[in-house]
C-alpha positions in Angstrom: 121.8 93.0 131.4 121.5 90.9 134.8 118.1 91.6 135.8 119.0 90.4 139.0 121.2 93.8 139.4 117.3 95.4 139.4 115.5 96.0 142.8 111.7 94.4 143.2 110.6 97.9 142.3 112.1 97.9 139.3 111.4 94.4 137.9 108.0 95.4 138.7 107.7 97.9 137.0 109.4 96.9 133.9 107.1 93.9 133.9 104.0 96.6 134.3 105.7 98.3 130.6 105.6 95.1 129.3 102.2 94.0 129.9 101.2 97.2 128.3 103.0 97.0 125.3 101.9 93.7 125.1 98.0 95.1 125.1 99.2 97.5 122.2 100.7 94.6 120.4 97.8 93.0 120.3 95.4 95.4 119.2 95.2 97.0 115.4 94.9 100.5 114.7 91.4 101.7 114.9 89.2 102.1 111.3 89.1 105.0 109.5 86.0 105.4 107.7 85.1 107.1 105.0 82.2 109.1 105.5 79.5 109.3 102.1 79.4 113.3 100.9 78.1 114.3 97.6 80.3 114.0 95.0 79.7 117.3 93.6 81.0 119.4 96.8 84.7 117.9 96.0 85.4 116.6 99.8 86.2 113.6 101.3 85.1 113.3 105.8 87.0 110.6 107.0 86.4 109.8 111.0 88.9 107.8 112.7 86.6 105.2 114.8 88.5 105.3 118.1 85.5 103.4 119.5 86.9 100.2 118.2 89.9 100.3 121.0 89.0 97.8 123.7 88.1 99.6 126.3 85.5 101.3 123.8 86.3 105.0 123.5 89.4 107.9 122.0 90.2 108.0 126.1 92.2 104.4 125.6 95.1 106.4 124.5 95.2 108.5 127.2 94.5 105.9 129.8 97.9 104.2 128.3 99.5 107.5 128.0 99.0 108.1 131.7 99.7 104.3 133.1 103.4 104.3 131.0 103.9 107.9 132.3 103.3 107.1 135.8 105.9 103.9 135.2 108.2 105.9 134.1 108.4 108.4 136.7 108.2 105.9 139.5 104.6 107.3 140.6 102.9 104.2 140.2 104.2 101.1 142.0 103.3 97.5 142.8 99.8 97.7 144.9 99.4 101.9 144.0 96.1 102.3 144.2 94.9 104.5 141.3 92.9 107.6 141.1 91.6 110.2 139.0 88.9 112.3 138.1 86.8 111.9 135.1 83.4 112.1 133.6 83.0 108.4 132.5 85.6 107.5 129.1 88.9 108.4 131.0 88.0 106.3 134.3 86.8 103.3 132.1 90.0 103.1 129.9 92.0 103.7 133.6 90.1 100.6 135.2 90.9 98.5 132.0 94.4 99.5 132.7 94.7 99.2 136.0 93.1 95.9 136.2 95.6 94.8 133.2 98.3 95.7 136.1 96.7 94.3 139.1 95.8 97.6 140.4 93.2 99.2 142.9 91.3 102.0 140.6 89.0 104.3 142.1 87.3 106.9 139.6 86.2 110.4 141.3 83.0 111.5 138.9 80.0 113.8 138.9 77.0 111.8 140.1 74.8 112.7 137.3 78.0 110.7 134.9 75.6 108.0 132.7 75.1 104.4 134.3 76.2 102.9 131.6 80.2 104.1 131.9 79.9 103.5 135.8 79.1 99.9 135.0 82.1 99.4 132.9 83.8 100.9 135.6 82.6 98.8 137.7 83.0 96.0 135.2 86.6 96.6 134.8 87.2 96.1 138.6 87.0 99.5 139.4 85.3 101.5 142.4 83.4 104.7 141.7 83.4 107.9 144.2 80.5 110.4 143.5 80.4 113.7 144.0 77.4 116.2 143.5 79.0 119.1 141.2 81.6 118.4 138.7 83.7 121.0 140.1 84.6 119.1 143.0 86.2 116.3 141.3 89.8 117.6 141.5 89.7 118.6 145.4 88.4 114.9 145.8 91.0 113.0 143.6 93.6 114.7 145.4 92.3 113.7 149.1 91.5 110.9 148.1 94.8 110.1 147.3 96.4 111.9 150.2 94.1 109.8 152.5 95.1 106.1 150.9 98.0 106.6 149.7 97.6 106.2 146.0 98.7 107.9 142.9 96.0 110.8 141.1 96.8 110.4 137.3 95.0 114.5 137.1 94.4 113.5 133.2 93.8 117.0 132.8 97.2 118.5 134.0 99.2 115.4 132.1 97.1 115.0 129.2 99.2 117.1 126.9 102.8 116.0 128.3 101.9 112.3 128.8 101.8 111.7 125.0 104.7 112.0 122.8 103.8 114.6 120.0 106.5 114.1 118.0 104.9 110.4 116.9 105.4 107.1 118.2 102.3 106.0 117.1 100.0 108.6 118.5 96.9 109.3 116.9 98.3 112.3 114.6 100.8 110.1 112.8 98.1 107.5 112.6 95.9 109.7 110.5 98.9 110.6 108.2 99.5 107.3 107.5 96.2 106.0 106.9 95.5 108.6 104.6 98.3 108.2 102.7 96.7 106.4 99.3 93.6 108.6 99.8 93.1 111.6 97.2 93.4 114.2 99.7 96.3 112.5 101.5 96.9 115.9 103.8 93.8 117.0 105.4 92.6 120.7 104.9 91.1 120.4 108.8 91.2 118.1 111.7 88.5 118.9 113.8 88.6 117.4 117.5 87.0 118.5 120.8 88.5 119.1 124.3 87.8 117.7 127.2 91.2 117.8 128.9 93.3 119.6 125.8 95.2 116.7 125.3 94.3 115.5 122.1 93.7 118.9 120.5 98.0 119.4 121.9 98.9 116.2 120.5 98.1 116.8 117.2 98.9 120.5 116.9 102.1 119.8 117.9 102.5 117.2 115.8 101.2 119.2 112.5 103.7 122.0 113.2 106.9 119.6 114.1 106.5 118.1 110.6 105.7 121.5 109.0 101.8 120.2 107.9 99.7 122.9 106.4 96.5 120.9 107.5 94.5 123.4 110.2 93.2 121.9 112.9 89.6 123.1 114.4 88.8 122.5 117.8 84.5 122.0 118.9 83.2 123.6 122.2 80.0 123.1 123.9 78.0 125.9 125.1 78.7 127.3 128.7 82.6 125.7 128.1 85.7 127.4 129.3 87.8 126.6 126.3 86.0 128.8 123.3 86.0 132.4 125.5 89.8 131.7 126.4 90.8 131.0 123.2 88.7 133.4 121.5 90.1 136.6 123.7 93.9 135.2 124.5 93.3 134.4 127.9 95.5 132.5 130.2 92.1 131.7 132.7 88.7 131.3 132.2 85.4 130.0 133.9 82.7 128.4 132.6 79.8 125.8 133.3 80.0 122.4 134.0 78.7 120.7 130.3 75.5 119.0 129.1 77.9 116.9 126.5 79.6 114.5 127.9 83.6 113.8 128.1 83.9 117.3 126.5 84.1 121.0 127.3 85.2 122.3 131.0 84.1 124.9 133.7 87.2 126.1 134.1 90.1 126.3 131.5 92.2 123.0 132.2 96.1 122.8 132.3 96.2 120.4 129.6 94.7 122.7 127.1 97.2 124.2 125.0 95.1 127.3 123.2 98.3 128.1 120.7 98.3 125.3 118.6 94.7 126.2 117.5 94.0 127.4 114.4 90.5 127.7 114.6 87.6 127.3 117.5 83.5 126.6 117.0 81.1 126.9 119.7 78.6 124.4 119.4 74.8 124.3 120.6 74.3 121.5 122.8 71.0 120.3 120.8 73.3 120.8 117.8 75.6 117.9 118.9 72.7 115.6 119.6 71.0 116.7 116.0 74.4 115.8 114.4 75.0 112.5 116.4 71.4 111.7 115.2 72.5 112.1 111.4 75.3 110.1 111.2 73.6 107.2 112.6 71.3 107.7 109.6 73.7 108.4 107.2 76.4 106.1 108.0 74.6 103.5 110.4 77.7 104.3 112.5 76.0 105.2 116.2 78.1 107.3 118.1 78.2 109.6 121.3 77.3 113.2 121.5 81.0 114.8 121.6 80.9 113.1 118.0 78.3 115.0 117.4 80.0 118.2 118.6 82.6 117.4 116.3 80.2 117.0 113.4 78.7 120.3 113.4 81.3 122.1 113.3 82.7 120.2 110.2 79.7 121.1 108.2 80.5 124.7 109.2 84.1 123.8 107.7 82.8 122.0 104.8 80.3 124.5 103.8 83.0 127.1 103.6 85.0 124.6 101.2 82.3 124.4 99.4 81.4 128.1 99.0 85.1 129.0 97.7 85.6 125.5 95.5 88.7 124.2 97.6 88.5 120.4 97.2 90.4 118.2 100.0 89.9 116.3 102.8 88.6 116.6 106.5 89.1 114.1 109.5 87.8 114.0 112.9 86.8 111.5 116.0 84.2 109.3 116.0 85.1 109.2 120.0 82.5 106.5 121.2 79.9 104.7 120.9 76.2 105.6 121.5 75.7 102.4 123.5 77.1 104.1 126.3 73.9 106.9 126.5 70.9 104.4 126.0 69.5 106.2 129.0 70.4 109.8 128.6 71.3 111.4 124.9 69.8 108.8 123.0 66.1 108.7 125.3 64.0 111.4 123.8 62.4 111.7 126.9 65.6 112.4 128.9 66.3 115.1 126.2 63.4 116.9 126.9 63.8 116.6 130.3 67.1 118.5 129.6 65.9 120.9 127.4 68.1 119.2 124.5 65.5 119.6 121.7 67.5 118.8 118.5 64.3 119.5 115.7 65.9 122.5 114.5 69.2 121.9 113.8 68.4 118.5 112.4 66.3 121.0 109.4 69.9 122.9 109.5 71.8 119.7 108.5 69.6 118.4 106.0 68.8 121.6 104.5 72.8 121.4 104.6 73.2 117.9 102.7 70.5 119.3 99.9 72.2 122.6 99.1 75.6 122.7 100.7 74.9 126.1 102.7 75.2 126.8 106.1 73.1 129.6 107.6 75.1 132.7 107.4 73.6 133.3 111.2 75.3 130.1 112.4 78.4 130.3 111.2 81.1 130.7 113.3 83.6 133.9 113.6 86.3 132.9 110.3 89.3 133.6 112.9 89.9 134.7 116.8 89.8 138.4 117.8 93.1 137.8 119.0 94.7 136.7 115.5 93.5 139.9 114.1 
């Protein structure tokens, strides 16, 4: 084809795909590691380290998700200055984007977001725009990008539509075939949290297009949206703005598809931090606190494995890296400044790892009062 039959717009843009799938070209997939379990309780933890991506966190995918589905539908455009709201991950994976493309970013974020993702931001090339609750970041995307003319991404109205379900290298079919010469090469759970729904969409979608019998399990931190939606089959809900960050919402986000669910576990926030702590000394892997989210409810899963005998395998996120919360979830003192005391549910988890019982008192509902 004659490129020269293209108008500058176009060869723009086309040259914008490129550099993308250039980045991707360049980068491996990220680890999956194998997490050390007793060999007794018959079950293999993998979690897929989507820290390794380089803009650091699970929100990379996303980030290119959004930036080729802008492309595509001629939203974003040579000199589009880009906007969106986030709590920290998102907005860092958009500046590393956006700079990538020679693009003005500008990331609308709850002040209270942790310094250390504002820097990257800012590291990246990007601008940040602070507002005092997190439920203003939406109105304030959207004038912001009335007002200059740019494009708002709204990661958590494209999140689930943006990425291609069906495969094509998302992070579903990347599981599948990493697992592939493992013993348990179809998981019995893949357990994820929410932040915008998009990931917990993706690979529902995905498990039932290729007729999977893995379940997948989605976290929830307290005061979240998601869990009382999903628990009574409701189409709205209202929560609290949440103490773990990048996950759970105050109100129930377009992106978050409840149907593909299979299960849902509310999580204690001092749970996630008690968890997050673990694996650091279990693994030496140091990881955010929405990994930790992620953790407690496997040990839920696995303890009910374990109970019945079922062998087989369970994979979740290891969604980033605990570098990022120097000053907040990994400084004791901010904790208990927080009221994030994790004492007692680090005794849960090693009273776990000794007998392979969960509390009968913390276990969550088996299934939703609206599956009967």
């Amino acid at each position: 084809m004659d490129l020269s039959l293209c108008t500058p717009e176009r060869r723009w843009a086309d040259e914008a795909l490129r550099r993308i799938e250039a980045e991707n070209n360049r980068s491996a997939d990220t680890h999956l590691h194998l997490v050390p379990l007793p060999a007794d309780w018959g079950v293999r933890l993998y979690l897929k380290d989507e820290s390794a991506h380089r803009s650091g966190s699970l929100k990379h995918r996303l980030a290119r998700s959004l930036f080729l589905f802008g492309l595509v539908n001629g939203w974003i455009r040579e000199s589009t200055t880009i906007i969106d709201a986030s709590s920290g991950s998102t907005a860092v994976s958009e500046a590393y984007f956006a700079r990538l493309l020679d693009l003005p970013f500008v990331a609308v974020m709850p002040r209270s977001t942790s310094t250390e993702k504002i820097a990257l931001i800012e590291q990246y090339g990007g601008r940040c725009h602070f507002v005092e609750h997190p439920s203003e970041i939406y109105d304030a995307a959207a004038e912001l990008a009335e007002a200059t003319g740019g494009h708002f991404m709204d990661q958590f109205t494209y999140a689930e539509r943006a990425t291609d379900w069906r495969g094509n290298n998302n992070i579903a079919e990347s599981i599948f075939e990493q697992l592939a010469l493992e013993d348990h090469p179809c998981p019995r759970w893949i357990v994820v949290g929410a932040g915008t729904g998009g990931t917990s969409a993706t690979i529902g979608r995905y498990l039932r297009y290729h007729s999977y019998p893995t379940q997948l399990a989605v976290v929830d931190p307290e005061n979240s949206a998601f869990y009382p939606a999903w628990q009574q089959g409701l189409d709205t809900a209202e929560g609290q703005p949440s103490r773990i960050e990048g996950i759970g919402r105050p109100r129930l986000e377009p992106s978050f598809v409840s149907s593909v669910i299979d299960e849902m576990i509310p999580v204690p926030d001092a749970a996630s931090i008690a968890a997050m702590q673990h694996l650091a000394r279990l693994t030496g892997l140091t990881a955010g606190p929405s990994t930790g989210t992620n953790l407690w409810g496997i040990w839920q899963l696995i303890s009910r494995m374990i109970a019945s005998g079922e062998r087989g395998s369970v994979v979740s996120l290891l969604c980033d890296r605990a570098d990022r919360y120097q000053m907040s979830y990994c400084d004791d003192s901010w904790l208990a400044a927080k009221g994030l005391l994790p004492g007692e549910y680090r005794a849960v988890i090693d009273e776990f790892f000794s007998t392979g019982r969960w509390p009968q008192e913390l276990l969550a509902p088996l299934r939703s009062s609206r599956l009967g």
